[in-house]
DSSP file (Angstrom, degrees, kcal/mol; ACC not computed):
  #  RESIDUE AA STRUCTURE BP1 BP2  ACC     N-H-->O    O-->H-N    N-H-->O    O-->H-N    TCO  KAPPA ALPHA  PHI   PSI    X-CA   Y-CA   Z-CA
    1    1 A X              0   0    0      0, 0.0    68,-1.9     0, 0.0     5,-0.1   0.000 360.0 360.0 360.0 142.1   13.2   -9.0   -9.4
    2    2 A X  B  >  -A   68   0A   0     66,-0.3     4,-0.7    67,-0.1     3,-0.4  -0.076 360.0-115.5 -41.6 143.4   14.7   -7.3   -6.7
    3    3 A X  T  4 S+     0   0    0     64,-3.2    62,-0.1    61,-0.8    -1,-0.1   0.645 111.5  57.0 -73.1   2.2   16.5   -4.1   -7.2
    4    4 A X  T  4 S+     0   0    0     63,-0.2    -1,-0.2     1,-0.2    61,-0.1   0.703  97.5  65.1-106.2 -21.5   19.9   -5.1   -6.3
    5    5 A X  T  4 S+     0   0    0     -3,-0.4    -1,-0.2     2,-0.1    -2,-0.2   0.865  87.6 104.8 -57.9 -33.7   19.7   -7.8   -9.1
    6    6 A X  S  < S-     0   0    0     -4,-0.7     2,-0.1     1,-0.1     3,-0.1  -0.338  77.8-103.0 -59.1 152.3   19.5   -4.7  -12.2
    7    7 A X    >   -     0   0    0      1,-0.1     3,-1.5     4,-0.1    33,-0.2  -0.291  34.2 -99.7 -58.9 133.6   21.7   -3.9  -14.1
    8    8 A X  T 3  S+     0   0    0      1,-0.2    33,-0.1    -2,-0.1    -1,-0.1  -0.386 112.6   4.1 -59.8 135.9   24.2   -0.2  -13.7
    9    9 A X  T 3  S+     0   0    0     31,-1.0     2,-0.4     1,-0.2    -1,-0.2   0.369  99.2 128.1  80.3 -16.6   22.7    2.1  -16.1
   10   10 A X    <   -     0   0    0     -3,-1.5    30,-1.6     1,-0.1     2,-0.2  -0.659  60.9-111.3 -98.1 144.3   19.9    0.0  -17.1
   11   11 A X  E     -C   39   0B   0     -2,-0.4     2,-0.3    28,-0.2    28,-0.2  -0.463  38.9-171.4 -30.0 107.7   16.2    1.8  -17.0
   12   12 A X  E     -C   38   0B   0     26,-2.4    26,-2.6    -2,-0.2     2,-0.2  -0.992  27.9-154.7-135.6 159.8   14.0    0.6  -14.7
   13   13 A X        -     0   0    0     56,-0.5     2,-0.5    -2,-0.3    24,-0.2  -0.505  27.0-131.5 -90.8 174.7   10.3    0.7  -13.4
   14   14 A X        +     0   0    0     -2,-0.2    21,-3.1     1,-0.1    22,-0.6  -0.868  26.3 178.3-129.0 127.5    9.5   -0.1   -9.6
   15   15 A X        +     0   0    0     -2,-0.5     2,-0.3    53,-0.3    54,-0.2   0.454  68.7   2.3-145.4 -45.3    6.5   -2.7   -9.8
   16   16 A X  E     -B   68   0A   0     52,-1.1    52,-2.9    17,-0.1     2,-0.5  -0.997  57.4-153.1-164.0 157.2    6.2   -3.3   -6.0
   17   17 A X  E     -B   67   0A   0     -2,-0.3     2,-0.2    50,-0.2    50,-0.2  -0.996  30.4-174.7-134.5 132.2    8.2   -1.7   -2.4
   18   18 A X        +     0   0    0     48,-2.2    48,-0.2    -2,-0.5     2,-0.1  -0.608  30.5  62.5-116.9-174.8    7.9   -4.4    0.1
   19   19 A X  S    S-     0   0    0     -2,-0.2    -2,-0.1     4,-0.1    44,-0.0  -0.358  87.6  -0.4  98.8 168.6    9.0   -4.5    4.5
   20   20 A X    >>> -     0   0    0      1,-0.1     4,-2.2    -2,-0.1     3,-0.8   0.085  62.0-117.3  -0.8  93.4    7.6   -2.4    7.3
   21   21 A X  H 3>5S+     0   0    0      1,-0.2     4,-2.4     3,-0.1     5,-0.3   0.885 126.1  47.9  -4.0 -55.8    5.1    0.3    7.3
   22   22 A X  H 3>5S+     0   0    0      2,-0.2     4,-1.0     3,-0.1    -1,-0.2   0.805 111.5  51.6 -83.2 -22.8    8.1    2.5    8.5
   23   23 A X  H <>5S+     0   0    0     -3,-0.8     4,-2.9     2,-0.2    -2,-0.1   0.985 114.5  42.3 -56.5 -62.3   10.5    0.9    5.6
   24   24 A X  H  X5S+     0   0    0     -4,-2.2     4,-2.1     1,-0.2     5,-0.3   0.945 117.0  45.0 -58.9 -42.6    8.0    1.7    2.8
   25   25 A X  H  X<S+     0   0    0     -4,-2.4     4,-0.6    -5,-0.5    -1,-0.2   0.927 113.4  50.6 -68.0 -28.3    7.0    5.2    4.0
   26   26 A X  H >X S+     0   0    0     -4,-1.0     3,-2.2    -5,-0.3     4,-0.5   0.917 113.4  46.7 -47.4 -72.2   10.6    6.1    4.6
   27   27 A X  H 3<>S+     0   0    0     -4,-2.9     5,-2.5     1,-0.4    -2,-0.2   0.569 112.5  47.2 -48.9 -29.0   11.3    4.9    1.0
   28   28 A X  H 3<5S+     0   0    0     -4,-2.1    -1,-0.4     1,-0.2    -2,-0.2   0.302 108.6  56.5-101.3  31.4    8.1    6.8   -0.8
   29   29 A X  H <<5S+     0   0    0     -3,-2.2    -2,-0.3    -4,-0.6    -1,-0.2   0.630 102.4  53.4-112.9 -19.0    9.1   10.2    1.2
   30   30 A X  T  <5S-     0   0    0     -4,-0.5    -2,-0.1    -5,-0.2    -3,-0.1  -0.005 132.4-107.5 -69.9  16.2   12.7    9.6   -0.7
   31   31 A X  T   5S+     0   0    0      1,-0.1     2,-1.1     0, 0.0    -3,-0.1   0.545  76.2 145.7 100.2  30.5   10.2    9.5   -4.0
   32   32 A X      < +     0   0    0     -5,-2.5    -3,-0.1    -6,-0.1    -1,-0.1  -0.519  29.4 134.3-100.4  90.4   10.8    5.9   -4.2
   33   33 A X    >   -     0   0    0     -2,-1.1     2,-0.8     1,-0.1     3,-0.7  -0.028  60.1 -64.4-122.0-134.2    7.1    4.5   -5.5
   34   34 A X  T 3  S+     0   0    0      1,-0.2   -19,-0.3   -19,-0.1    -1,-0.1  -0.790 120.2   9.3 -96.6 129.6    5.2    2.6   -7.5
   35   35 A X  T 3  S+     0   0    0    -21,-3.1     2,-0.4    -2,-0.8    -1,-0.2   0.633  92.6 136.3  94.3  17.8    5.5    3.5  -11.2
   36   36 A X    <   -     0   0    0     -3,-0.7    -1,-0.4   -22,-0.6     2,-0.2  -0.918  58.6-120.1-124.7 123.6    8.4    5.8  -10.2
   37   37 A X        +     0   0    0     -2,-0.4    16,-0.5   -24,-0.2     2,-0.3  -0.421  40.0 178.4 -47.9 120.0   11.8    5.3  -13.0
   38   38 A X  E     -CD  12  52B   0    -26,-2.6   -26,-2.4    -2,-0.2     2,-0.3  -0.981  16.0-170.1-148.5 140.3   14.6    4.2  -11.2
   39   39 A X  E     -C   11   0B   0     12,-1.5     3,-0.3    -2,-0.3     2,-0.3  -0.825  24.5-127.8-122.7 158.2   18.2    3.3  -12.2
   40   40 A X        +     0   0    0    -30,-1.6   -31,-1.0    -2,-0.3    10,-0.2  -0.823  26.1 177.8 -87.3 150.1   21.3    1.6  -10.5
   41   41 A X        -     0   0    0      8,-4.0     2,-0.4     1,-0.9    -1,-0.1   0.474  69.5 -16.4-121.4 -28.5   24.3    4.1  -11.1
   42   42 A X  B     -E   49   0B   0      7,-1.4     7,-1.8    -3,-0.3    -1,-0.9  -0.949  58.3-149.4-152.7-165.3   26.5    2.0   -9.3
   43   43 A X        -     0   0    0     -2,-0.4     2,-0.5     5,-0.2     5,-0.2  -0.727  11.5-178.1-172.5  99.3   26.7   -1.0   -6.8
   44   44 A X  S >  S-     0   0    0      3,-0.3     3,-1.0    -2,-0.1    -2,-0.0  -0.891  71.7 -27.2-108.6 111.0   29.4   -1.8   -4.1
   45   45 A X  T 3  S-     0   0    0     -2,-0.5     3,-0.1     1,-0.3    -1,-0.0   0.256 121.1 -53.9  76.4 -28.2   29.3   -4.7   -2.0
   46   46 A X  T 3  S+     0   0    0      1,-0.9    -1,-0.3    15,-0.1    18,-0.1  -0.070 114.3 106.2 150.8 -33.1   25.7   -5.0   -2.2
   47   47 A X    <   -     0   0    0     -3,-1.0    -1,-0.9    -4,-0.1    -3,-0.3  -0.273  60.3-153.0 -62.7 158.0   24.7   -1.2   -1.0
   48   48 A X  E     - F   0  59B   0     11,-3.1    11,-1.4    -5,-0.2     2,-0.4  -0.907  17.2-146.1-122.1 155.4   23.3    0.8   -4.6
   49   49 A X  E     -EF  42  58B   0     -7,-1.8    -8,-4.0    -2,-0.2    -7,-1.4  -0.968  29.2-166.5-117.8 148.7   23.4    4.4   -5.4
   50   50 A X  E     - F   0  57B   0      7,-4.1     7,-1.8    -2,-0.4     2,-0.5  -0.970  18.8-131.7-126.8 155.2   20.1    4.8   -7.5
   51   51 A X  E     + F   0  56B   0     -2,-0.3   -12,-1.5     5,-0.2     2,-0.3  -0.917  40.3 163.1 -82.2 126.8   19.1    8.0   -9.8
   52   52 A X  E >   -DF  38  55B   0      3,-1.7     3,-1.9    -2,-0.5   -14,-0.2  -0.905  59.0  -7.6-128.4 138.1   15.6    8.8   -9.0
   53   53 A X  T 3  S-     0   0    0    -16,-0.5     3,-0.1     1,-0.3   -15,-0.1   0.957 131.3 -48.0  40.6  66.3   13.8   11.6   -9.6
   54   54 A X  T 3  S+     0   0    0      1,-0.1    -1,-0.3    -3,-0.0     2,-0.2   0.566 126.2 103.5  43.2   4.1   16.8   13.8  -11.0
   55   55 A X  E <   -F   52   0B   0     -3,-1.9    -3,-1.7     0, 0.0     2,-0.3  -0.735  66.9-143.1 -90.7 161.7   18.5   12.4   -7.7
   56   56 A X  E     -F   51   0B   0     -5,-0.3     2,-0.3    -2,-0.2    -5,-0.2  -0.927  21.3-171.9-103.1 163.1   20.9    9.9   -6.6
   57   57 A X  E     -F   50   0B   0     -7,-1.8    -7,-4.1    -2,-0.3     2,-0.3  -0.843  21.9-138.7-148.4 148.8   20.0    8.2   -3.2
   58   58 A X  E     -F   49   0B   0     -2,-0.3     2,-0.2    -9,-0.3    -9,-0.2  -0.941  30.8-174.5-160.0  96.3   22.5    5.9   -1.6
   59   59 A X  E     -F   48   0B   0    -11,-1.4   -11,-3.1    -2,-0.3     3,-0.0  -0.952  25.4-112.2-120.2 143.3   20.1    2.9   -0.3
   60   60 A X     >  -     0   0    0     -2,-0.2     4,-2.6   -13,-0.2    -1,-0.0  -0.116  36.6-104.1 -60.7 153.7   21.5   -0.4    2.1
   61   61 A X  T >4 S+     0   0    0      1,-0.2     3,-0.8     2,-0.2     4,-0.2   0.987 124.9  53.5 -44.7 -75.4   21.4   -4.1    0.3
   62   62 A X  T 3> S+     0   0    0      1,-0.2     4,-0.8     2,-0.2    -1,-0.2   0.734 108.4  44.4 -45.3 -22.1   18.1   -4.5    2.7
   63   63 A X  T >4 S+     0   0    0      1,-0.3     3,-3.4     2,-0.2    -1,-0.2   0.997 115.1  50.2 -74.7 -50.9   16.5   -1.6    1.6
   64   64 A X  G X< S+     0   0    0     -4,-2.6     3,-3.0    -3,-0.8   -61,-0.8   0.613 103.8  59.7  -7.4 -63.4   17.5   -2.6   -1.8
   65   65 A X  G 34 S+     0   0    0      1,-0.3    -1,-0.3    -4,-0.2    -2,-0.2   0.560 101.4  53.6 -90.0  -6.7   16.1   -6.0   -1.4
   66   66 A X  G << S+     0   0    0     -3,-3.4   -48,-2.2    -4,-0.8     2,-0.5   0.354  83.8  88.4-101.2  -1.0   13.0   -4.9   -0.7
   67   67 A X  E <   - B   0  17A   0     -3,-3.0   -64,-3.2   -50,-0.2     2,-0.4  -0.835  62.9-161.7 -98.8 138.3   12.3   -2.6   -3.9
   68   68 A X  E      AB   2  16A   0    -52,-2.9   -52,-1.1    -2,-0.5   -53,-0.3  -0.887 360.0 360.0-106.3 142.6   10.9   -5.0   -6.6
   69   69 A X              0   0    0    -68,-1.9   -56,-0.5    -2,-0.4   -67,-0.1   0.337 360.0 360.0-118.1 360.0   11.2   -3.6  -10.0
C-alpha cells in the first residue's frame, strides 16, 4: 500500500520506492530505501511528516504516493 494510506504512529517497512530516476534518488539520499523503517508521525491534507532514520522528513502527497510500504 502506498505510504500515505498507513496509519500515524504505526511501524512500517518500505517494500518498493517507485517514479523518476530523479524522484527515487532524491528520496534514497533523504535515507528513504528499501528495507529502511519508516513511520507516519502525522498527516495533513495529504502531505506526511515521516520518522526515518532518527529523522522526521516532511514529504508531498506525490512523493508519498510513490513510497510503497
Amino acid at each position: 500500500m502506498p505510504l500515505t494510506m498507513a496509519k500515524a504512529g504505526e511501524d512500517n517497512r518500505i517494500k518498493k520506492i517507485g517514479g523518476k530516476p530523479e524522484v527515487r534518488k532524491f528520496l534514497e539520499n533523504l535515507g528513504f530505501v528499501n528495507g529502511a523503517q519508516i513511520a507516519v508521525v502525522s498527516e495533513n491534507a495529504g502531505n506526511v511528516i515521516v520518522k526515518i532514520k532518527e529523522s522526521r522528513v516532511a514529504i508531498s502527497r506525490e512523493m508519498a504516493m510513490k513510497i510503497m510500504v
